[in-house]
VOBA-82064 format. One record per residue (C-alpha): residue number from 1; y, z, x. Coordinates in Angstrom, 3 decimals, m for minus. Layout:
<NUM, <Y, Z, X>>
...
This chain:
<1, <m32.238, 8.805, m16.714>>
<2, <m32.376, 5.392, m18.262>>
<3, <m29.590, 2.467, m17.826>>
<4, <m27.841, 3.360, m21.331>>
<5, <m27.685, 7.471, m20.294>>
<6, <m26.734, 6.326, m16.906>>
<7, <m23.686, 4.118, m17.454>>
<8, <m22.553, 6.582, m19.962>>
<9, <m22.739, 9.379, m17.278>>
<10, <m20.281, 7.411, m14.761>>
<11, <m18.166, 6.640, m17.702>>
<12, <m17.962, 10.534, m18.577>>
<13, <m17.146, 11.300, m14.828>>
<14, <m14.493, 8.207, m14.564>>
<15, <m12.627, 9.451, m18.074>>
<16, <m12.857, 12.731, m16.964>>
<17, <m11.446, 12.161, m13.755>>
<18, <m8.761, 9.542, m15.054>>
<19, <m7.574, 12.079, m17.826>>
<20, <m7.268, 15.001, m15.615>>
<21, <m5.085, 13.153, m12.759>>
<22, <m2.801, 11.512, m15.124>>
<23, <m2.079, 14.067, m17.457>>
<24, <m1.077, 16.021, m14.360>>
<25, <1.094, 13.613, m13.073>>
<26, <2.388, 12.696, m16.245>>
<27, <3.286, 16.318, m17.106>>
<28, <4.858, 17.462, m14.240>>
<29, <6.348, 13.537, m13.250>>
<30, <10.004, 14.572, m13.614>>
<31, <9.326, 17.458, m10.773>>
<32, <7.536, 15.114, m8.569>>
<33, <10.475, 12.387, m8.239>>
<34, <13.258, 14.703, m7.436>>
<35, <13.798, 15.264, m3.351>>
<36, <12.720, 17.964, m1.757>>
<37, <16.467, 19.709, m2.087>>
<38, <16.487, 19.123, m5.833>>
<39, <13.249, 20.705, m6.666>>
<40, <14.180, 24.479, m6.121>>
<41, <16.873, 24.064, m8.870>>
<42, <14.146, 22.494, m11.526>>
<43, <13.475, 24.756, m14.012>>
<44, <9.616, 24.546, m13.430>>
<45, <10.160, 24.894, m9.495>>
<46, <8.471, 28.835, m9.296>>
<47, <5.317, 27.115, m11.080>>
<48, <5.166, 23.812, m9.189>>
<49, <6.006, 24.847, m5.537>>
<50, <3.072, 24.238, m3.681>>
<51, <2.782, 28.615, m3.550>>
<52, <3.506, 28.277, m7.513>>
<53, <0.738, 29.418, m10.022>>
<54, <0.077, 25.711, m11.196>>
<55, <0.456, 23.890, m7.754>>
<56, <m1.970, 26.848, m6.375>>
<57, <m4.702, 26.619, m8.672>>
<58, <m4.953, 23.146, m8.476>>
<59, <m5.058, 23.219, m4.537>>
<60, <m7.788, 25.773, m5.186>>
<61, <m9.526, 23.788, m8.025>>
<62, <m9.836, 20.807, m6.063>>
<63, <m10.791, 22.573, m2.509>>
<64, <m13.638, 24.131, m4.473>>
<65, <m14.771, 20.646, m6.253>>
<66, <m14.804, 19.235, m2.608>>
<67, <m17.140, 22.239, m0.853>>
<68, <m19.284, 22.287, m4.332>>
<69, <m19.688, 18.289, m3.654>>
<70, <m20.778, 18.769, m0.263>>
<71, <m22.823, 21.492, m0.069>>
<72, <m24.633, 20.263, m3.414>>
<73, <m25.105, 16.722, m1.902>>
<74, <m26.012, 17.812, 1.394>>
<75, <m28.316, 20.802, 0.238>>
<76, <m30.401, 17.633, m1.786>>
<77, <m30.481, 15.608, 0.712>>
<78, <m31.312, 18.018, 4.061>>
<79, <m32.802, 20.905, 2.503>>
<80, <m36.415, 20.187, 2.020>>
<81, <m37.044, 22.566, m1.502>>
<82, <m34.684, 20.462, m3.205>>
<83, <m36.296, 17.258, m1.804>>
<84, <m38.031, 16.981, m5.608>>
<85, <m35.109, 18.499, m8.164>>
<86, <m33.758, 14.789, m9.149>>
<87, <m32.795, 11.338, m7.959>>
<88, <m30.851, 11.647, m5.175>>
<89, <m28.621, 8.617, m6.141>>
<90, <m27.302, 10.552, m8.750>>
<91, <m26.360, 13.510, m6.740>>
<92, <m24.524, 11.216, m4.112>>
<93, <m22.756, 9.819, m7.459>>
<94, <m21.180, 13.711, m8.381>>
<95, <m20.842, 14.438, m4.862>>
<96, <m18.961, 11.082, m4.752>>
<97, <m16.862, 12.323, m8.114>>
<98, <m16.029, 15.889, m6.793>>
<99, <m15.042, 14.729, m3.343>>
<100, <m12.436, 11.932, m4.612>>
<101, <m10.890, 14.688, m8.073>>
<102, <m10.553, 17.235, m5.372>>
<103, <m8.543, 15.815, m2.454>>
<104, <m5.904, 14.737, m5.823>>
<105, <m6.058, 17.972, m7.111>>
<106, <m4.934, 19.236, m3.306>>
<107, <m2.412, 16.040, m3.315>>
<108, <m1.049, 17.985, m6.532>>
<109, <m1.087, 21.403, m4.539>>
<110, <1.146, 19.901, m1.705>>
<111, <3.272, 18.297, m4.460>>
<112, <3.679, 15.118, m2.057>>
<113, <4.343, 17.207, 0.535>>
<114, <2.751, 16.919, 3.896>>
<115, <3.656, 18.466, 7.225>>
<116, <2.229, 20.715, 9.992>>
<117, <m1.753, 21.240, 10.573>>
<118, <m1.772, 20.971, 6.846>>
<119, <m1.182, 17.205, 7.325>>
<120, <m4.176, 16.695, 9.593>>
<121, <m6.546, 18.431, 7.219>>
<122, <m4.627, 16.487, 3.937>>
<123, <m5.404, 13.121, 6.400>>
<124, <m8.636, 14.145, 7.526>>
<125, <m9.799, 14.896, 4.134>>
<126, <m7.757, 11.216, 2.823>>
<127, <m10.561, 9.322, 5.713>>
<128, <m13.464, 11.462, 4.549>>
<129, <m12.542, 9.955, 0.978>>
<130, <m11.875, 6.680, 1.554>>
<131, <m14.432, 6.069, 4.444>>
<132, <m16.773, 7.580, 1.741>>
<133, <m16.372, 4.634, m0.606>>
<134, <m17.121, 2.570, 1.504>>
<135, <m20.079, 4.487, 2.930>>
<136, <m21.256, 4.229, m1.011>>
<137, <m21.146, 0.517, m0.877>>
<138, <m23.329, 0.512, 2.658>>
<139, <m25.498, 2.670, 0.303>>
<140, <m25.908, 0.385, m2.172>>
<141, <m26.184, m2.677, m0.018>>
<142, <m29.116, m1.073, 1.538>>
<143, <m32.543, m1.511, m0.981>>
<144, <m34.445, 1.178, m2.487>>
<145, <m37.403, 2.105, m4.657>>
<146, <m37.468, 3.965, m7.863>>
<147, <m37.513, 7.456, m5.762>>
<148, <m34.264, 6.350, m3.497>>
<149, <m36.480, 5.621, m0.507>>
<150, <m35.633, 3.002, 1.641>>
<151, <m37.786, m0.347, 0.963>>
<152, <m38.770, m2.445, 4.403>>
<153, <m38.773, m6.192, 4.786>>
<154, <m42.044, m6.437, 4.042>>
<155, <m41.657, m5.303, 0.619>>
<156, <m38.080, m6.918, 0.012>>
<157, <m39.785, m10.158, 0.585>>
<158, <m42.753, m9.368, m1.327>>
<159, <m40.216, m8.744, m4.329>>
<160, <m37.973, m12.117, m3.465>>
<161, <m41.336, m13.842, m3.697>>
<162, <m42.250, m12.878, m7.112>>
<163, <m38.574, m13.680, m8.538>>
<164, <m39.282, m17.354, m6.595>>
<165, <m42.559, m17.780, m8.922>>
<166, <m41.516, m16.037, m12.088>>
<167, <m38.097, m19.094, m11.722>>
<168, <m40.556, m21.929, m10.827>>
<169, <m43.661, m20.827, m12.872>>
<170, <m41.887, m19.307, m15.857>>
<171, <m38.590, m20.943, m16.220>>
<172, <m39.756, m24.745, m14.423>>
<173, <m37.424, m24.865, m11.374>>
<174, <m38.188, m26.793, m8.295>>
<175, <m37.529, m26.546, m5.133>>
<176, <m34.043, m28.385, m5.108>>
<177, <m33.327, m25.759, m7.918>>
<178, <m34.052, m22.861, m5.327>>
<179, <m32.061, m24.148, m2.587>>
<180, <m28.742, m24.313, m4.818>>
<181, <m29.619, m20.666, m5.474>>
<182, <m30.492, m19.938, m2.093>>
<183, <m27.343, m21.772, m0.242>>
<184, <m24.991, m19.181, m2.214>>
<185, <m27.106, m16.217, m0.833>>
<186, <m26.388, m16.882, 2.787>>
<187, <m22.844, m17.454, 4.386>>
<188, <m22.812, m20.092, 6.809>>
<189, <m21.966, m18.220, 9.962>>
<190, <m23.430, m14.770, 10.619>>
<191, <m20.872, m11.423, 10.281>>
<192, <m19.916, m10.426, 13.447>>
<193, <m18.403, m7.317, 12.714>>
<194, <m18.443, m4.686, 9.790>>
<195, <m15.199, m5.950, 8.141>>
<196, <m16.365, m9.142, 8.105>>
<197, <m19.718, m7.966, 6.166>>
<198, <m18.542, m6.070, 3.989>>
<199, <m15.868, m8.747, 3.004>>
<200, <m18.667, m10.991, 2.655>>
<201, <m20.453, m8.572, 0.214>>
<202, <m17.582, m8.134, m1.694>>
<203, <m15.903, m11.338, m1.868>>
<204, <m19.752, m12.700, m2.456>>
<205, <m19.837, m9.493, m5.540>>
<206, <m16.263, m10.608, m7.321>>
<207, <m16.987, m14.563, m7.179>>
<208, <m21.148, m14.063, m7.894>>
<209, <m20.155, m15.678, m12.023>>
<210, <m17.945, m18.605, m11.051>>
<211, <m20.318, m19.707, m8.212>>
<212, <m23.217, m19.252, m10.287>>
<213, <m22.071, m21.988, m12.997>>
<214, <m23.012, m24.163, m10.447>>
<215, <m26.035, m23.715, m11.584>>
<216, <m25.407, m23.529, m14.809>>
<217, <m23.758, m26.985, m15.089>>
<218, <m27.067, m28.018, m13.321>>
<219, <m29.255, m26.700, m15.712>>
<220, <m27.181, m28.284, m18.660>>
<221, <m27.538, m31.350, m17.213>>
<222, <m31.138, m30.832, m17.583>>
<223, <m30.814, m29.735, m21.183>>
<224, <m31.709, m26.163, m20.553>>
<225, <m30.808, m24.246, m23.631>>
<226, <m27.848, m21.221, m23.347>>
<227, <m30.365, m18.598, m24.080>>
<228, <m32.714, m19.937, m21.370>>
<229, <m29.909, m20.581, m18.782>>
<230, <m29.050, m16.509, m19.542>>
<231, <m32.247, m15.486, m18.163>>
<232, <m32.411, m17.951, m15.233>>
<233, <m28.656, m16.677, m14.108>>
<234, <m29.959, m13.053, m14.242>>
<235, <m32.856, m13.635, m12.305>>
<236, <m30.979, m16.201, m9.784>>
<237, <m28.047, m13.091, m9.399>>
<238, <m30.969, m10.952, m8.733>>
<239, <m32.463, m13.251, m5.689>>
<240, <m29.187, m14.198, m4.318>>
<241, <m28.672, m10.379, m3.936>>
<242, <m32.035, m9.827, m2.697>>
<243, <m31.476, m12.336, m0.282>>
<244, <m28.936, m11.003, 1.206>>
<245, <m29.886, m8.416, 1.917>>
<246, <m33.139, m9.463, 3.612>>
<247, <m30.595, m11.365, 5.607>>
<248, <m28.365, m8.325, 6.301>>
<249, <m31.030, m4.646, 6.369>>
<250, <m30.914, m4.249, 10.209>>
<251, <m27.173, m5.095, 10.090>>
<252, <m26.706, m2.645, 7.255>>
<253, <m28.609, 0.268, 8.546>>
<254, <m26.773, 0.044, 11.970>>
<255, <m23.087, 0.325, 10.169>>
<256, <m24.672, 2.559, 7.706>>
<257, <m25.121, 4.631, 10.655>>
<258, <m21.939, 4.323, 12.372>>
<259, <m20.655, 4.909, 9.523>>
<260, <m22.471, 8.440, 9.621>>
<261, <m20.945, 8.797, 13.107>>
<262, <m17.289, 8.422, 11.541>>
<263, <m17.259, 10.661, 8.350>>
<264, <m18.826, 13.269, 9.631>>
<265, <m16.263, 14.562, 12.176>>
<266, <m13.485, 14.084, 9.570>>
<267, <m15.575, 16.050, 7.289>>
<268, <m15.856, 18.685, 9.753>>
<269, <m12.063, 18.747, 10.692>>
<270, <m11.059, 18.847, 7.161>>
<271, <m13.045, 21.673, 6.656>>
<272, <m11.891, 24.190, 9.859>>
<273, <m8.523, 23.131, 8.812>>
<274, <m9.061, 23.865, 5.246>>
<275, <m10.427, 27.570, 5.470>>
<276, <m7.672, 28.241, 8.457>>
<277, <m5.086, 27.014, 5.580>>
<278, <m7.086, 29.443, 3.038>>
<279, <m7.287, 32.179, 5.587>>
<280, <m3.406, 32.458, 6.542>>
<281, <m2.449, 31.574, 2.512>>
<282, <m4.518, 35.383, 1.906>>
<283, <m3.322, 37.345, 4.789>>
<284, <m0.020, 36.275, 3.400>>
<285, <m0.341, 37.291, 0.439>>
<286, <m0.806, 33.841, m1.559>>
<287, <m3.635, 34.684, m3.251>>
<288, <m2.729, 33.159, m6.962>>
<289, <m4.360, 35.265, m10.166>>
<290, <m6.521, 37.450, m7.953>>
């Protein structure tokens, strides 16, 4: 899957997601705001209670997006006959999609509505989400080759070394040059703690641009031409990220995981929860258009 098929894949998954949540909201907004003693006199309540035709299939909807999105992901990434059936980047990208529609299709089952053991799966299922985002950034943080394989510090420097010669062979930048690049790659005290790496990731993500016309001013001032300065940005983004993450692997790996560690017993309580919840729904009867 190239770049161009790609982007337009997450941007098909994004649209479809966006569409679907808001035209449910949207639809059924006027139910949603009333309080709780209100709702039984709206004129939609027998469809929209929680035990309702619409409210129940989207609580079933959603639970099924979430177990197809694990045991899909999972099934890639543990089961060794599917070690070859695609990259597994793009399966932690779906799983990633079907495990944040879901839990707001189940938000939409509960209608806003959270109390009992229910709550604890709804919440346990909320960390699993969230704590999977930023699992996904740890992800990306961490390098990899074409195949999604890990790459070691041997090879991340190999590949820093070659962006160093192709900006001082190709593009004539010395080694004052390189050390403006290389001062924005590295913050000036070590993180000490996860929060304070990832905020350096991020922060370092959102302001990359504005602290890269730094060198952009610099290379004006040495009547560099805009098309030229382009290129030169692009590959001076590319080391500062690189270098980085030389900077940060170990540290990454180790959260990455902890992180492991954390979302997996949320996982696992959402799920016992979950089929209980399914379990009691049937033997009473709430078993929607079957």
């Amino acid at each position: 899957m190239d770049k161009t098929i790609h982007r337009a894949f997450i941007i098909l998954l994004l649209a479809v997601g966006g569409i679907s949540v808001s035209t449910i909201f949207i639809r059924n907004i006027d139910y949603y705001l009333l309080p709780d003693e209100e709702r039984p006199y709206h004129e939609r309540y027998d469809q929209l209670k929680p035990s309702g035709i619409e409210s129940h299939g989207y609580g079933i909807i959603g639970s099924a997006l979430i177990i197809i999105g694990v045991v899909m992901y999972s099934s890639r990434k543990r089961v060794k006959a599917f070690s070859q059936v695609g990259r597994i980047k793009y399966f932690l990208e779906f799983h990633i999609f079907l495990c944040l529609l879901g839990p707001l299709l189940v938000m939409y089952h509960t209608t806003f509505k959270f109390g009992g053991i229910v709550a604890v799966s709804f919440w346990s299922m909320t960390a699993v989400a969230m704590s999977g985002i930023v699992g996904r950034y740890l992800y990306v943080q961490i390098p990899k080759g074409i195949q999604g394989d890990e790459l070691d510090i041997k090879e991340l420097e190999r590949a820093n070394l070659e962006l160093k010669d192709v900006l001082c062979e190709q593009y004539g930048l010395d080694e004052i040059d390189l050390k403006k690049i290389d001062s924005l790659a590295v913050p000036k005290h070590r993180a000490a703690s996860i929060v304070s790496l990832l905020l350096f990731f991020i922060i370092g993500d959102i302001t990359m641009r504005s602290r890269l016309q730094r060198i952009v001013k610099h290379l004006h001032a040495r009547s560099v031409d805009a098309a030229m300065a382009r290129k030169v940005l692009h590959i001076a983004a590319e080391r500062i990220k690189l270098m980085r993450r030389i900077q940060f692997l170990e540290q990454l790996k180790d959260y990455f995981h902890y992180w492991h560690v954390i979302h997996l017993p949320f996982t696992i309580i959402m799920f016992i929860i979950l089929f209980v919840h399914i379990a009691v729904a049937v033997v009473f009867g709430y078993t929607w258009i079957f």
